[in-house]
ROLOSE-699768 format. One record per residue (C-alpha): residue in one letter; z, y, x. Coordinates in steps of 0.001 Angstrom, whole numbers, plus 524288, in hexadecimal, padded with zeros to 5 digits. Each point is the difference from the previous one (the first is absolute). Layout:
<sites>
AZYX ...
</sites>
This chain:
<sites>
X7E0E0855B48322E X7FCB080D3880594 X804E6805F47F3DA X80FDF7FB1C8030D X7FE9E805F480D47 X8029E80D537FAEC X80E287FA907FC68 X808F0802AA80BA1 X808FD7F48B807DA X80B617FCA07FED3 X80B9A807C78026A X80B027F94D80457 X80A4D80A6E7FB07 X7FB697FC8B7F31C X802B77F0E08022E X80C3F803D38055E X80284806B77F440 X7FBC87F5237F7D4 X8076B7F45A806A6 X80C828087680251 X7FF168062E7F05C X80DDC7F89F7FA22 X7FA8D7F7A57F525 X80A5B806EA7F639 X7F8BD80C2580264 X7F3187F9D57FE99 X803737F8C17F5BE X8066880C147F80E X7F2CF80847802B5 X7F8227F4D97F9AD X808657FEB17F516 X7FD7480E877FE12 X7F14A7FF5880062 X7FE827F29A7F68D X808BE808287F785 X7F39C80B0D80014 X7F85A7F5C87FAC3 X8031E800F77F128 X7FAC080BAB7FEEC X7F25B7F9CB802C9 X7FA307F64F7F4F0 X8028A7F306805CF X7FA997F23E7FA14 X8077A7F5817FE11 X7F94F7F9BE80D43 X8074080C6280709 X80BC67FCCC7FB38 X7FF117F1CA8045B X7FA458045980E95 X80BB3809D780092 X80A747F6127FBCC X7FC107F80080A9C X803E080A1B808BD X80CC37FC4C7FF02 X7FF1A7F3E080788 X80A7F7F7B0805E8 X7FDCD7FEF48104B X809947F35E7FDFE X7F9477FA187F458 X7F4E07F4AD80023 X7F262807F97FDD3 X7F8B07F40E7FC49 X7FBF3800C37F094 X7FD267F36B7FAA0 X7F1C27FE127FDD2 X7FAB07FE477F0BE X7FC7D7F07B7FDED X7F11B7FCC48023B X7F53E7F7417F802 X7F2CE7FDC6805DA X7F46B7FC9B7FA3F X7F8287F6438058C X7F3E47F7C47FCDE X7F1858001480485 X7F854809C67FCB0 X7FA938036D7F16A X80A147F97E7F9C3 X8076080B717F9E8 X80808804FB808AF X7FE3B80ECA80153 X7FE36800087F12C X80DD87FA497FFEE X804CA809BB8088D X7FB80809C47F753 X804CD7FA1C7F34F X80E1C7FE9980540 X8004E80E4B8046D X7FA6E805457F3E6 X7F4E080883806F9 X7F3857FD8C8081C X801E08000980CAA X7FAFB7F4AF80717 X7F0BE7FE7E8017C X7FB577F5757F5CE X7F1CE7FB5580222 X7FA9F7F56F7FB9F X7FC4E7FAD580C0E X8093A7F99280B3E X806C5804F080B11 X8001980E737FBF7 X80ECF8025680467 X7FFA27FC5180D70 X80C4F806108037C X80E557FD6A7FB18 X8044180B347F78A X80EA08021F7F953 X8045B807047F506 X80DC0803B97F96F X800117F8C37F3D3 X809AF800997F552 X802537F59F7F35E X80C2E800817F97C X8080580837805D4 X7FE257FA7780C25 X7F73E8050580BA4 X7F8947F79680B42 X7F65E7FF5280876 X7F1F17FA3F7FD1F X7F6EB7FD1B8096D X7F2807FEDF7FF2A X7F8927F6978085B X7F29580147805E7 X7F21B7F7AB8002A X7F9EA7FDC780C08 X7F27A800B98058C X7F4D67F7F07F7FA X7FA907F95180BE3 X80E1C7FE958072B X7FEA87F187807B4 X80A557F8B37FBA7 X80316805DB7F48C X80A387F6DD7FA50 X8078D803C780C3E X7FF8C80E247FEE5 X804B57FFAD7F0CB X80AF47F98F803ED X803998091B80B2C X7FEC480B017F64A X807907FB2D7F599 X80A877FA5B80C12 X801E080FAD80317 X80269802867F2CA X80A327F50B7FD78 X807958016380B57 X8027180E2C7FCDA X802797FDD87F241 X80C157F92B7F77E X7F8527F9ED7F2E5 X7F05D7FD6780015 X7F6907FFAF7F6D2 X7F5647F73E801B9 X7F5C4803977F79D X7F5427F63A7FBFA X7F2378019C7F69C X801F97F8597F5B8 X7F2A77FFF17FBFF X7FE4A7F95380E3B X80CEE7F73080102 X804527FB6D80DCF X7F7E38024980B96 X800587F89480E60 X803F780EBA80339 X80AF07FF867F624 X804DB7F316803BF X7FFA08072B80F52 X809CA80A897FCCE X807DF7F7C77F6C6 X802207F76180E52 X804BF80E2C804DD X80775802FB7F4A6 X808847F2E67FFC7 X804598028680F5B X804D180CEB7FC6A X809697FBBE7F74E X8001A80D457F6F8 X7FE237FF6D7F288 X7F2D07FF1D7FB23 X7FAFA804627F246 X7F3207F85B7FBF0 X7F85980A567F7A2 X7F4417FA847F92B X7F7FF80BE17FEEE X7F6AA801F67F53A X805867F8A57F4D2 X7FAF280A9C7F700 X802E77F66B7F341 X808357F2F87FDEF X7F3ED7F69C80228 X801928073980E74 X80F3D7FA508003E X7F9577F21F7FEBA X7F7A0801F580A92 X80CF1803BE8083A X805BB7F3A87FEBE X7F5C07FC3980AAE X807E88067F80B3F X80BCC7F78C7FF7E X7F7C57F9E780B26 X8031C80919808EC X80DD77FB8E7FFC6 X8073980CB87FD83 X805317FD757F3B1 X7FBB2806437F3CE X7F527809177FF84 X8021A80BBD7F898 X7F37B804047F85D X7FFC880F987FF88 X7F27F809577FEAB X8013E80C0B8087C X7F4A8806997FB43 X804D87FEC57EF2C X80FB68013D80642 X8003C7F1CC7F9D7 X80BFC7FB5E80181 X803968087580CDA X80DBD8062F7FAB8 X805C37F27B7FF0D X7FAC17FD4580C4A X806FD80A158079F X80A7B7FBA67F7B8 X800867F3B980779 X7FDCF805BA80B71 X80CA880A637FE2E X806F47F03E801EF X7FB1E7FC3C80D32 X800CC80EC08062C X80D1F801BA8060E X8071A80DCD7FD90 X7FF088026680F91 X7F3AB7FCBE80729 X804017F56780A65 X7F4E98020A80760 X7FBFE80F327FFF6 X80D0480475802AC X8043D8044380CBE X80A4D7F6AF80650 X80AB98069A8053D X804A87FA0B80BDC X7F8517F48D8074E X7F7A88020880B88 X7F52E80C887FFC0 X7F16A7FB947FAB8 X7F6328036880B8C X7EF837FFC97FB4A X7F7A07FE3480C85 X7F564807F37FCBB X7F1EE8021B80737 X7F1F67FBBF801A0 X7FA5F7F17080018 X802477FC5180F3A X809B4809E280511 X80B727F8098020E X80A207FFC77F52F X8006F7F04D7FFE8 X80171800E980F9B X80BDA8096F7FBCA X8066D7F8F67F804 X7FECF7F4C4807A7 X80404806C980B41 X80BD6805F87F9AD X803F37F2887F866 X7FF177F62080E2F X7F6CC7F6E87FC4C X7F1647FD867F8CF X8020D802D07EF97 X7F43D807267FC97 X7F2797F9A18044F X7FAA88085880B31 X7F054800EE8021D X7F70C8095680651 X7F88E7FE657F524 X802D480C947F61B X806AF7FE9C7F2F0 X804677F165802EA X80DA5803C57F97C X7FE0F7FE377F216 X80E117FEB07F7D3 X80A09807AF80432 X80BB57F9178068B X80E86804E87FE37 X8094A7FDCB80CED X80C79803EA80355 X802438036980D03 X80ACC803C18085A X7FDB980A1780940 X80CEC8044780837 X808E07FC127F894 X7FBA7803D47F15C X7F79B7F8F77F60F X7F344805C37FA99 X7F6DB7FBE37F6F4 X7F1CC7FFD7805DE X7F3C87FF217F61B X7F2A87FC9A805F6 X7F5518040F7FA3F X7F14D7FD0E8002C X7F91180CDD804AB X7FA4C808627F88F X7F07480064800F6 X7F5E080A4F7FFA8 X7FC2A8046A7F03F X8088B7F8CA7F8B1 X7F6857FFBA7F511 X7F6CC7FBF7808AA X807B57F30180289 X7FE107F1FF7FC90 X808EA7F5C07FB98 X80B247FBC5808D0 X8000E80D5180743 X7FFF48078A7F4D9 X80AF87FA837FA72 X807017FD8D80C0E X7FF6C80E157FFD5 X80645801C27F37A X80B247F7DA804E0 X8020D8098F80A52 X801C580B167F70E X80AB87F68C7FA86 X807737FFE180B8C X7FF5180CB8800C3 X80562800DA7F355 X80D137F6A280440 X801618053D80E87 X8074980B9D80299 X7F99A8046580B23 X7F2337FE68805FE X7FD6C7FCD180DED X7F177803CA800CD X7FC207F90780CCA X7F3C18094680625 X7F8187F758809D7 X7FE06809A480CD1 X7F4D87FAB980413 X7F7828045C7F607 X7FD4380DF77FA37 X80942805347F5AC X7F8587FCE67F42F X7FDB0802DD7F2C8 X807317F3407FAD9 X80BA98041280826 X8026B80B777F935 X7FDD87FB957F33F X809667F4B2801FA X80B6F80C7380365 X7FAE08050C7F351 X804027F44F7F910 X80D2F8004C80552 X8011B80FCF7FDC4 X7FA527FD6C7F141 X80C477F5817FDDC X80AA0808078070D X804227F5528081D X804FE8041E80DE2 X7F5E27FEB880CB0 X800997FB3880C6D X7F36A7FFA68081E X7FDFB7F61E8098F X7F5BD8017780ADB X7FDAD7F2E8803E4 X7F8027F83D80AF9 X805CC80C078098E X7FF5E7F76280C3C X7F0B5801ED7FF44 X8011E80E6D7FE00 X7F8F5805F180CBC X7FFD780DFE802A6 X7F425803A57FB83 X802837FA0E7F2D3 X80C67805F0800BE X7FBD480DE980057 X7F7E37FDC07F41E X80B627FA637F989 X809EE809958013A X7F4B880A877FAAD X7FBEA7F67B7F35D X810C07FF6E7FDA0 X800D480D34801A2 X7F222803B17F643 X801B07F5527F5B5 X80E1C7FCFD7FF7A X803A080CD080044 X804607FEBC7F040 X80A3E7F5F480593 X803348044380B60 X80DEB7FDA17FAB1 X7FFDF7F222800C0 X806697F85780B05 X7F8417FACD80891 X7FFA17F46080922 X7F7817FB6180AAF X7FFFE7F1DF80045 X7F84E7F219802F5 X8013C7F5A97F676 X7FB997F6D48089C X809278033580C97 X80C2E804097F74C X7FE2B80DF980984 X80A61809367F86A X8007C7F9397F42A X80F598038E801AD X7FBDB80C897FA83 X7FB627FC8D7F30E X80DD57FDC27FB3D X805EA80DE380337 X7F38F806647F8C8 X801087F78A7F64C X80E5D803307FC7F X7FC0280D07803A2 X7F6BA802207F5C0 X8095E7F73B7F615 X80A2780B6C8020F X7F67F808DF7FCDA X7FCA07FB5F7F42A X80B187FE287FBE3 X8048780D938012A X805568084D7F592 X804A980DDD804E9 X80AA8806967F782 X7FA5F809BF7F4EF X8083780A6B805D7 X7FA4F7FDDE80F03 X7F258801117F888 X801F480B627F9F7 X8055A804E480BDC X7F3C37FD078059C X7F7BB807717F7AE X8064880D407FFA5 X7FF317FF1780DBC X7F0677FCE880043 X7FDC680ADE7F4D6 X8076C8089B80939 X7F86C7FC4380BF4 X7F3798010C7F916 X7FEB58021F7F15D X7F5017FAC67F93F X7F3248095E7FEC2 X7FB9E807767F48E X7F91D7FA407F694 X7F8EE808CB7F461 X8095680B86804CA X80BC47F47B7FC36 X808377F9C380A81 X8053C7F13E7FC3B X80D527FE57801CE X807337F34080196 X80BF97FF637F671 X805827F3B28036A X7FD067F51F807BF X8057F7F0CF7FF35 X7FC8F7F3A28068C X7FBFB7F7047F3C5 X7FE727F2A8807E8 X7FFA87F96080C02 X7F8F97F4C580358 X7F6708072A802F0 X8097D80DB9800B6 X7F8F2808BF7F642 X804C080B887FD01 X7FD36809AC7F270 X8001180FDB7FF60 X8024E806FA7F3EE X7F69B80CDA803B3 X7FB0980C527F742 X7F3E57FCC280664 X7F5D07F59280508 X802BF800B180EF9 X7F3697FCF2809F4 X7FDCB7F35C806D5 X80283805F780CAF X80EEA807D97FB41 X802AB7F0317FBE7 X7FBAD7FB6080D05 X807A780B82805C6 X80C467FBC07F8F8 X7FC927F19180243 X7FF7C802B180CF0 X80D8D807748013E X8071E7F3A37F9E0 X7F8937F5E380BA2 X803E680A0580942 X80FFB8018B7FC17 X802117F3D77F94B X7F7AF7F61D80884 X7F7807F7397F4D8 X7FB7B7F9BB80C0A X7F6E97F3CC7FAA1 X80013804BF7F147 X7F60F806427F766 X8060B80B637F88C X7FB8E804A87F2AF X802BC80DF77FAE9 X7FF0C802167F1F4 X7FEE680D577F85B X80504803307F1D7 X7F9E080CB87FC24 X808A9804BE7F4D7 X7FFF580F3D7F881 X80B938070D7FD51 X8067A7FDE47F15D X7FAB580AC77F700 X80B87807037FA0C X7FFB6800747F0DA 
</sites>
């Protein structure tokens, strides 16, 4: 980033300034600023970001979640030609051979005035070893982060042994389940349906998603067994913090948890990758509850992957998807590598909060040391924000530290600054150091609000686009007054042109 170094530090009159400003006068000059804004053509997506400016510090900012249906079924059955038939457009990749979506994949949906959540679910690898196994892992994801399934079958093929394997799944879940016999393109097809009453979950419902064959009353059913609130999407408010252990095959994160919990929950081998479904504990760690989620690492290439791993390394992204914040447990020992860093880019890509762990630290001689501190400072440099702790899963060596970075980086991202404070902020930065010419035209930044939290992400309303590094500048500024400590932070422009006067 030799570009940002021509910004200049911080000056501490300014924070002064900032942190002393009374928030009636800060909040008065943003008033006065938002009001500039009609004379700029805003959308109706403006309007919404700028309402939630006016957010209450004392009021619950958890939104409930929109309800969820998966999809699930082996593969060439239907079921990205479903997908597309409920949302009215193409979208998901329909071959007609299996295992072409290999990766879970949602979409906003909307039937009758009502909108949800369908997922997508994914094929696996031809040649996978134990492929019954790995369809049911797959499908498990999907389920447990959904509130209504549809299992879709070939009716052309009636029940499988593979069927029958996810129906086992789909019975211990105890959601509702939707039996779709796909490809009853006429009513001789409905008679051929009847078959998968075996299957014990109740009547099939015989539907084509390639002719749209019965599909509306379909989804009419389905509008029955959705709730109005997702039960399992939404974020719980209260209850202990959701922690994903995150890292390589073989670095420790069963060791931590194990560590952390007292006793031997998670199996424990030398022998890489030997964690293969994640397990949930809570733990209390001085004094508080917390949630831990242990995942199976993540290996080289996903695509590259067979069977169990591959999917085991699906699950992990679904425990990414529940936790709150990542632990991302860095083994010492061995060169910062590749995987490493695209594990934190996982985390950064979902806008959970980070923690990194550098574990196995009681074999950490000097010479590796010296190395280490120069690979932190070279490839971590793009998180050099995160907490850190230097620990040993398997002595318990400062593992009293994880739970002040954790709640460190919680805070964090839970952080929402006042829009007055913010604004504050940024005539103080275009002061300091307005943004460049561009094409003989200077951008200027109208108004600025913080949209969300969780992660905190934050939306100017400019005359102009503003570079990558004036957003890291401005990023920056906000890590350096308001902490963010443990938190990714996303900075969002709206370009928007003065009204023309009639």
């Amino acid at each position: 980033m030799a570009d940002d170094d021509k910004y200049p530090e911080l000056d501490e009159q300014m924070v002064d300034r900032i942190q002393t400003m009374p928030d009636e006068d800060a909040d008065q000059r943003a008033r006065a600023l938002r009001a500039g804004l009609t004379d700029y053509d805003l959308d109706e997506g403006d309007i919404d970001v700028l309402e939630g400016a006016d957010w209450d510090p004392d009021a619950l900012t958890y939104a409930p979640a929109l309800p969820v249906l998966a999809i699930v079924g082996r593969p060439n059955v239907g079921k990205s030609a479903m997908v597309n038939r409920i949302l009215g457009r193409r979208e998901a990749v329909v071959e007609d051979k299996p295992g072409v979506t290999r990766d879970r994949v949602s979409y906003k949906a909307e039937w009758g005035g009502r909108r949800f959540t369908l997922v997508d679910t994914g094929g696996w690898e031809p040649d996978a070893i134990g492929i019954d196994r790995s369809v049911a892992m797959q499908a498990e994801i999907a389920v447990d982060l959904a509130d209504a399934v549809l299992f879709v079958v070939d009716v052309n093929v009636g029940a499988t042994a593979t069927d029958e394997a996810v129906v086992r799944m789909l019975r211990a879940s105890h959601k509702p389940v939707i039996l779709v016999a796909n490809k009853s393109d006429d009513a001789r097809k409905d008679l051929e349906a009847a078959s998968l009453w075996s299957l014990g979950l109740g009547e099939p419902f015989p539907a084509s998603a390639l002719h749209g064959r019965n599909v509306a009353d379909l989804l009419d059913l389905c509008m029955t067994k959705l709730p109005a609130v997702s039960t399992v999407a939404k974020q719980e408010i209260g209850g202990p913090r959701r922690v994903a252990i995150l890292g390589r095959p073989n670095v420790g994160k069963s060791s931590l948890l194990n560590k952390t919990a007292g006793e031997e929950r998670v199996v424990v081998n030398e022998l890489a990758g030997t964690t293969r479904d994640p397990v949930d504990e809570q733990v209390e760690i001085a004094g508080r509850v917390w949630t831990f989620v242990d995942t199976a690492g993540i290996r080289k290439r996903v695509h590259l992957q067979q069977g169990a791993d591959f999917y085991a390394s699906l699950r992990t992204s679904a425990a990414l998807e529940k936790a709150e914040v990542a632990v991302v447990v860095i083994d010492v020992t061995e060169q910062i590598s590749t995987q490493d860093l695209r594990i934190i880019d996982l985390v950064l890509e979902s806008g959970r909060a980070l923690v990194l762990a550098f574990n196995k630290w009681d074999l950490l001689d000097d010479d590796r040391r010296r190395y280490l501190e120069r690979e932190i400072e070279q490839d971590l440099d793009h998180v050099s924000w995160a907490p850190r702790v230097n620990i040993s899963a398997r002595t318990g060596r400062h593992l009293e530290k994880l739970v002040p970075a954790l709640e460190l980086a919680l805070e964090s991202w839970d952080t929402r600054i006042p829009t007055g404070k913010f604004n504050a902020l940024l005539a103080e930065l275009v002061a300091e150091h307005p943004h460049p010419l561009r094409s003989g035209k200077q951008p200027r930044i109208l108004f600025g609000t913080q949209a969300a939290n969780r992660p905190p992400t934050f939306v100017l309303f400019t005359t102009g686009f503003l570079d990558p590094q004036y957003r890291r500048f401005i990023t920056r500024r906000l890590r350096e007054i308001f902490g963010f400590e443990g938190t990714p932070i996303t900075v969002n422009m709206r370009v928007r042109e003065k009204r023309k006067r009639p």
